[in-house]
C-alpha positions in Angstrom: 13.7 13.3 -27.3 15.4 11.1 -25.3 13.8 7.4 -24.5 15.1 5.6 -21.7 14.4 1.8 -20.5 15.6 1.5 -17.1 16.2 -1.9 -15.1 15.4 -0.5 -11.4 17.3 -2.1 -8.4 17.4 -1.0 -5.0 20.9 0.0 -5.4 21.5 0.6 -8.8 20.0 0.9 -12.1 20.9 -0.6 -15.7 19.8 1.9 -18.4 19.4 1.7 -22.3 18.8 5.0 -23.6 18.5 6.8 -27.5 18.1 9.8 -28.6 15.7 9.9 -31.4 16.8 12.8 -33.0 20.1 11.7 -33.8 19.9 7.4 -33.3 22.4 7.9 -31.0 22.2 4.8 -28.7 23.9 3.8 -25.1 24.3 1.7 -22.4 25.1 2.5 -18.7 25.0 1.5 -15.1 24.5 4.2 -12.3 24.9 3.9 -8.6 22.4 4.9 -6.4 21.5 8.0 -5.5 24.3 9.8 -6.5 25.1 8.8 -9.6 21.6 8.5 -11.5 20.6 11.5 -10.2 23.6 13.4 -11.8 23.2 12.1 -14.9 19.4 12.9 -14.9 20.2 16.0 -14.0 22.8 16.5 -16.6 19.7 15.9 -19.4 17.6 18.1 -17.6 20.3 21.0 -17.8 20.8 19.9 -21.7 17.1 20.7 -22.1 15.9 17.5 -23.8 12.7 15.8 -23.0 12.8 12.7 -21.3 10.4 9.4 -21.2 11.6 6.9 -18.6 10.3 3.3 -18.8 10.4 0.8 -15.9 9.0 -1.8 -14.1 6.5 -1.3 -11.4 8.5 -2.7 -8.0 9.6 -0.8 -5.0 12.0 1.0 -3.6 11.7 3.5 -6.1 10.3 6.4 -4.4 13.0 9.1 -4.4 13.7 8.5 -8.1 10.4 9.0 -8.8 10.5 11.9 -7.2 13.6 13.0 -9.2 12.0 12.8 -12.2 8.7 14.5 -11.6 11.1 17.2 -10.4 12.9 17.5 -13.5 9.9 17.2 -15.7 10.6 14.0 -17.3 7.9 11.7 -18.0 7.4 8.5 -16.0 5.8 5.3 -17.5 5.2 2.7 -14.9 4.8 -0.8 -16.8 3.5 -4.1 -15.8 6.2 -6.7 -14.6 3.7 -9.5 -15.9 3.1 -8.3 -19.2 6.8 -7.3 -19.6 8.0 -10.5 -18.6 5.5 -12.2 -21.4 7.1 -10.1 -23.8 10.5 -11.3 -23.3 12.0 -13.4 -26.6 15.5 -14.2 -25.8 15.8 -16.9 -22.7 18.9 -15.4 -20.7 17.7 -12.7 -18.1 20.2 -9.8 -17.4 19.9 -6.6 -16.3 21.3 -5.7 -19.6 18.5 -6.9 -21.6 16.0 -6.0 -19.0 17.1 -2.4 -20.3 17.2 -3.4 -23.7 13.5 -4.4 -23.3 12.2 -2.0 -21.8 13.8 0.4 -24.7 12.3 -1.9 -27.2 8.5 -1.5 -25.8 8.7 2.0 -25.6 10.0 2.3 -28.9 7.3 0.1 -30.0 4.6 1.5 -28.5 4.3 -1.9 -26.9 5.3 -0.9 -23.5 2.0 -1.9 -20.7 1.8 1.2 -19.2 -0.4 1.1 -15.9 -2.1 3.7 -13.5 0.0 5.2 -10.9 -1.9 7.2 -8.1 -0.8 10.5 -7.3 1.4 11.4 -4.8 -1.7 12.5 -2.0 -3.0 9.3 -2.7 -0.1 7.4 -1.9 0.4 9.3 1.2 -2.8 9.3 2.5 -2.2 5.0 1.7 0.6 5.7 4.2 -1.8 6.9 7.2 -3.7 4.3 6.5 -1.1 1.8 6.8 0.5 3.3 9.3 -2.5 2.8 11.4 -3.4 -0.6 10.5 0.3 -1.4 11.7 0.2 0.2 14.8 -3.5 -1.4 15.8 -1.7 -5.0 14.8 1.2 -4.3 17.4 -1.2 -3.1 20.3 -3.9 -6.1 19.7 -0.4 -8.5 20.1 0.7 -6.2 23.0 -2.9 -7.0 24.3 -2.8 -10.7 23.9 -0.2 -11.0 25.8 -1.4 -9.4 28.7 -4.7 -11.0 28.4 -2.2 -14.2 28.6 -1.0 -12.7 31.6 -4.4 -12.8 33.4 -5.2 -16.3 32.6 -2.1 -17.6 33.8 -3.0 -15.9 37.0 -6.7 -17.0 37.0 -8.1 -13.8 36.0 -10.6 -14.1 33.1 -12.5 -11.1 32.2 -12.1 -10.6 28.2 -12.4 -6.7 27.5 -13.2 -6.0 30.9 -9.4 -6.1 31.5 -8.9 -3.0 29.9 -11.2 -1.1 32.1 -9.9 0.6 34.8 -10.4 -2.3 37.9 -9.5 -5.0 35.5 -6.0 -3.0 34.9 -5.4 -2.9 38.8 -6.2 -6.2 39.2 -3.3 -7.5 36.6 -1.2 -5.0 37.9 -1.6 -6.5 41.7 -0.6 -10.0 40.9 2.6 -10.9 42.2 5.2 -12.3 39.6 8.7 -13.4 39.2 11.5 -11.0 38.5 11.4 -11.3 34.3 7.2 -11.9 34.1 6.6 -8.6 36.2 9.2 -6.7 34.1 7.4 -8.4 31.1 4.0 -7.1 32.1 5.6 -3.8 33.1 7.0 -3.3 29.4 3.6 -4.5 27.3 1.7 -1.9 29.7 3.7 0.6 29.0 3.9 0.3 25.4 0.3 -0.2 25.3 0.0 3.4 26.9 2.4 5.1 24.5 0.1 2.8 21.5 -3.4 3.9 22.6 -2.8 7.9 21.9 -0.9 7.5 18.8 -3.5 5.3 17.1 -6.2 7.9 18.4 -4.0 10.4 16.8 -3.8 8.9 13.9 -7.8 8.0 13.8 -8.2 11.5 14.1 -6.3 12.3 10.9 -8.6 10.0 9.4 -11.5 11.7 10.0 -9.9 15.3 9.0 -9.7 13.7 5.6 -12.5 11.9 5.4 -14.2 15.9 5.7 -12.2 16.8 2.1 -13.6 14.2 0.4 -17.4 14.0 -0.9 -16.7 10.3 -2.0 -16.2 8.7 1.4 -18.6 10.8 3.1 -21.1 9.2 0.8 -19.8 6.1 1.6 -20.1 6.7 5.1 -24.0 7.0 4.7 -24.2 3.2 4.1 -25.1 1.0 7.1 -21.7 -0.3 8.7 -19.5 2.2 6.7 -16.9 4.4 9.2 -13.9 6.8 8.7 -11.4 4.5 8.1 -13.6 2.0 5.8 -14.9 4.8 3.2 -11.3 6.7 2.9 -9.9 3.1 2.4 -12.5 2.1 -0.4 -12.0 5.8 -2.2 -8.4 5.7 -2.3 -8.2 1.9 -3.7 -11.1 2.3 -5.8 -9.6 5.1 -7.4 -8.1 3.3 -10.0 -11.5 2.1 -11.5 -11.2 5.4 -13.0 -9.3 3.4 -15.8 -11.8 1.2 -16.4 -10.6 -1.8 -13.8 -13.4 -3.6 -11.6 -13.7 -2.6 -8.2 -14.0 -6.2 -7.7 -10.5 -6.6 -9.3 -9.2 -3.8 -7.4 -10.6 -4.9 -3.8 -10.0 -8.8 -4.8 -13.6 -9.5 -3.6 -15.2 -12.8 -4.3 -18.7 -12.0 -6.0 -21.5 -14.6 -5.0 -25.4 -14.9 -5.0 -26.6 -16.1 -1.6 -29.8 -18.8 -2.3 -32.9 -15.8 -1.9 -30.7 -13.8 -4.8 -28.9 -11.2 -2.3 -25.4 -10.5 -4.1 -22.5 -11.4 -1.9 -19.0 -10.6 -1.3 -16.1 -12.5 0.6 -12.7 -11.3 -0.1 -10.0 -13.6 -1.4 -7.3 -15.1 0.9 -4.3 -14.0 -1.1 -3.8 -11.4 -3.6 -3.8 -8.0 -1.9 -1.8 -5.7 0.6 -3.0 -7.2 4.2 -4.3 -3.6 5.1 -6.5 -3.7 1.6 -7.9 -7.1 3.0 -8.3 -6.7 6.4 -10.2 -3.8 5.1 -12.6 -5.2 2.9 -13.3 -8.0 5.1 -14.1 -6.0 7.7 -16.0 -3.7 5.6 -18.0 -6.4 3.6 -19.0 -8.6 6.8 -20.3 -5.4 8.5 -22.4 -3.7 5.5 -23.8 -7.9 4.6 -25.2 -8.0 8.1 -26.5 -4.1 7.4 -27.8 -3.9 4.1 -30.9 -6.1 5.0 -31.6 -7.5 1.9 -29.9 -5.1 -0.4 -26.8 -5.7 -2.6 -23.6 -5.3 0.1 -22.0 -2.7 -1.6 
């Protein structure tokens, strides 16, 4: 077997690598893609099983996907933990590698859950989404900016059908109408893509008996309960859903649990999420514990 501590970097890798059978032990530096993936593919073709150790970062997508086509086995480690275990004071990609080698020959090595590879997708519709809702709602503040600067005030009402003529009748300068022109139009192409995407939503939400159930509670939608399933998955491994959703657990004065999610600490999708989730189901639960 072959054991491999690898020091990823966006475009390049520092490896320290032995083979256990016979001690023998190296050192390289490959080039991305080309040259890591020919030399992983040169072990494959050798036949020897492979464990690859590295840190959990990102950017590391394809090679991930190199080795789950050769068959070599992944471990994904903490960068915290790793870093804690680190004994000698200069930091070098060399002895990154070395390391990493050292933990997995020590059984040391803080190996972490990975999701699979529909989970990580589906997170990509989901982020997708929440990107594309953030650039319409700035798309529709500045239009809404528009109105007022022209005396039109009329909140959510501008997006209706008279409001839309009215801030399209207002006569403007050369740059502001072509401004208004440009935020309109991108707004249209915005509003079926997010519905698009919405819709996708939903189609999964239908495969999965977890968020369906979810979707039972007060307050609880498509987006929410696919959200919750695919974050929460990694409780499987014994981690607190509050860990995982960075939720602040409180106990109002009457005894009702609480939860407010932390400021900091978790991908802006995963908290925009959860805050929207948690204020919705608090109002909802009506005395009940909010999740």
């Amino acid at each position: 077997m072959i054991i491999i501590g690898c020091d990823y970097h966006p475009g390049f890798q520092q490896i320290a690598f032995v083979n256990t059978e016979t001690g023998e032990y190296e050192e390289r530096r490959l080039q991305h893609r080309e040259e890591a993936e020919k030399f992983c593919r040169n072990l494959a073709a050798q036949g020897m099983k492979v464990r690859v150790g590295m840190e959990a970062s990102g950017h590391a997508r394809w090679f991930e996907r190199l080795l789950a086509e050769l068959n070599f086995e992944l471990w994904i480690g903490d960068a915290a933990e790793i870093e804690t275990k680190r004994v000698r004071k200069p930091k070098t990609d060399r002895e990154d590698a070395r390391l990493l080698l050292r933990l997995l020959m020590e059984d040391r090595f803080p190996r972490i859950w990975v999701p699979s590879w529909e989970n990580r997708d589906l997170r990509q519709l989901l982020w997708h989404r929440h990107r594309m809702v953030q650039a319409r709602t700035r798309i529709m503040n500045q239009l809404q900016a528009v109105a007022l600067n022209e005396g039109l005030v009329c909140k959510k009402r501008l997006w209706r059908e008279r409001g839309r003529q009215q801030l399209e009748s207002f006569p403007l300068a050369r740059w502001a109408s072509r401004r208004r022109h440009d935020l309109l139009e991108l707004l249209d192409r915005l509003n079926p893509t997010i519905a698009e995407l919405s819709q996708a939503i939903e189609q999964e939400v239908e495969k999965c008996p977890e968020a369906q159930r979810l979707m039972t509670h007060p307050g609880v939608g498509p987006l929410t309960a696919l959200a919750f399933v695919l974050i929460a998955s990694v409780t499987l491994l014994g981690r607190s859903l509050f860990t995982v959703l960075h939720l602040n657990p409180g106990f109002e004065a009457h005894g009702v649990l609480t939860m407010a999610p932390c400021a900091s600490g978790c991908l802006p999708w995963q908290r925009f999420v959860a805050g929207s989730a948690t204020g919705v189901c608090t109002s909802c639960c009506d005395g009940r514990a909010s999740l």
